[in-house]
N, C-alpha and C positions, 0 to 999 in steps of 0.2 A: 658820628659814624666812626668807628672803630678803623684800623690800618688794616689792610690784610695781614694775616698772620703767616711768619717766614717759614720755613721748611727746618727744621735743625739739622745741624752736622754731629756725626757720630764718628770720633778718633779712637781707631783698635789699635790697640800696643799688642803687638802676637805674639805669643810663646806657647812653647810646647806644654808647660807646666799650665799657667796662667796668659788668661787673657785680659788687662786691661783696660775698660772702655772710659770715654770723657765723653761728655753733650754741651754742646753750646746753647747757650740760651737762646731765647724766641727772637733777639735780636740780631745772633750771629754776634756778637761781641766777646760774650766772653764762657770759657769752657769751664764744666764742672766735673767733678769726679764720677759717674754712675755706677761703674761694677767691677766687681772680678770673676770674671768668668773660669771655672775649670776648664781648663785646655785637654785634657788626655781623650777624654770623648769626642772627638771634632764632628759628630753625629747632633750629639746635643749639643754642641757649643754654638754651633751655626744656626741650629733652632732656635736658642736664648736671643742670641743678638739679630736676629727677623723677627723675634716676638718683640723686643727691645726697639727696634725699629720704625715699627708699624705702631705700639702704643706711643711713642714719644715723637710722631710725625717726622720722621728723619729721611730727607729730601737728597743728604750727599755723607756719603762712607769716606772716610780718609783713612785709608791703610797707613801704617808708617812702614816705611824698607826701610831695613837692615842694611844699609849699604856700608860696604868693605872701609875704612879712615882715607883710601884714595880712590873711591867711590864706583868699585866695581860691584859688582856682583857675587853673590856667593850662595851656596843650598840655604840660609838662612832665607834670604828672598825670595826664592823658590816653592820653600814650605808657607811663604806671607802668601805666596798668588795660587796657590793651590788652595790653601783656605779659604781665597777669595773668590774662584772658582765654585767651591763645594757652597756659598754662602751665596751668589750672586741668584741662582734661580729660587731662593724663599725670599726674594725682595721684591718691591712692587718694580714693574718695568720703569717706576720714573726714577725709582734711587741710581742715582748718578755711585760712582764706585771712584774715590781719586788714588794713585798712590804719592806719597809723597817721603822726604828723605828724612829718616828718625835718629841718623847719625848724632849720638849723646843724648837723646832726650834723656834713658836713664840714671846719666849721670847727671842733669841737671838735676833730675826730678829730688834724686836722694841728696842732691843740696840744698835745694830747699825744704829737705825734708828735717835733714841734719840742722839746716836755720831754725825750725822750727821746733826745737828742741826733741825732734824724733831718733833715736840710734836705728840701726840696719835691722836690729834682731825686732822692735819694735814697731816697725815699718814695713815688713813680710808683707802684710793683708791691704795697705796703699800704696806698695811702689809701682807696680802697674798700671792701677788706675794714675797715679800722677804722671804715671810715663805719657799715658795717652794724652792727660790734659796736657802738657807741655807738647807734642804731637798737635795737637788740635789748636793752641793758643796762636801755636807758630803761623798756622794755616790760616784763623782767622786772620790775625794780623794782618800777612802777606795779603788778603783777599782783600781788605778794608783799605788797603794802601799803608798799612803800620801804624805805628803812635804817634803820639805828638811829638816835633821836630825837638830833636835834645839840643839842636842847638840855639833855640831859643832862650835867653838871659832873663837873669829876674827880673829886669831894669823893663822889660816890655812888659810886663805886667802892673805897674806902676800908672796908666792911665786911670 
């Protein structure tokens, strides 16, 4: 007999230009890249990601806010929950909507994007989607309880 199968989470990195998205796999473990959405339409863009949604069984939305480096607020956040607004009535009523704090995902993302031997000018077309998935990793993470304890020593692997 098969496990029920989990809901997927869906992390939007929002901008006005581009919109970001990541999905978690069937297990809720770990996020992958899915798309870039054009942003300038917020008509269609909200369409895309309900159509996005609903074909990829997506159970819980994790907005990322833009929150300020001493974590207020600002129209950045604003333009996130007004999008989320415009986007919450083309979802089914069980999609759960989360916001949560995206402070540096960007800049992570384009380190490891840079790790990856990617430059910025080359990176244009996945720094959003990697925004999200850093966005969405973080969220699984937190939900799962985190990773495995770093401070565990090599010496306990040794059994």
């Amino acid at each position: 007999m098969n496990p029920p199968r989990q809901s997927r989470v869906l992390a939007i990195d929002y901008g006005e230009a581009r919109i970001g998205l990541a999905l978690s796999d069937e297990l809720g473990m770990l996020a992958h890249p899915l798309e870039t959405v054009p942003g300038q339409d917020k008509k269609q863009a909200v369409a895309r990601i309900a159509e996005l949604a609903e074909e990829r069984g997506v159970g819980t939305i994790v907005m990322g806010l833009p929150l300020r480096m001493d974590g207020s607020e600002g129209t950045a956040v604003e333009k996130v929950r007004r999008f989320a607004k415009k986007l919450r009535p083309l979802l089914a009523e069980s999609v759960e909507i989360v916001e949560v704090d995206e402070r540096l995902s960007t800049v992570a993302a384009m380190e490891k994007l840079h790790a990856a031997g990617r430059t910025e000018k080359n990176s244009r077309d996945r720094i959003d989607q990697a925004a999200a998935m850093e966005i969405l990793q973080e969220y699984l993470d937190a939900k799962s309880g985190g990773v495995i304890d770093d401070e565990w020593e090599e010496e306990d692997w040794d059994d």
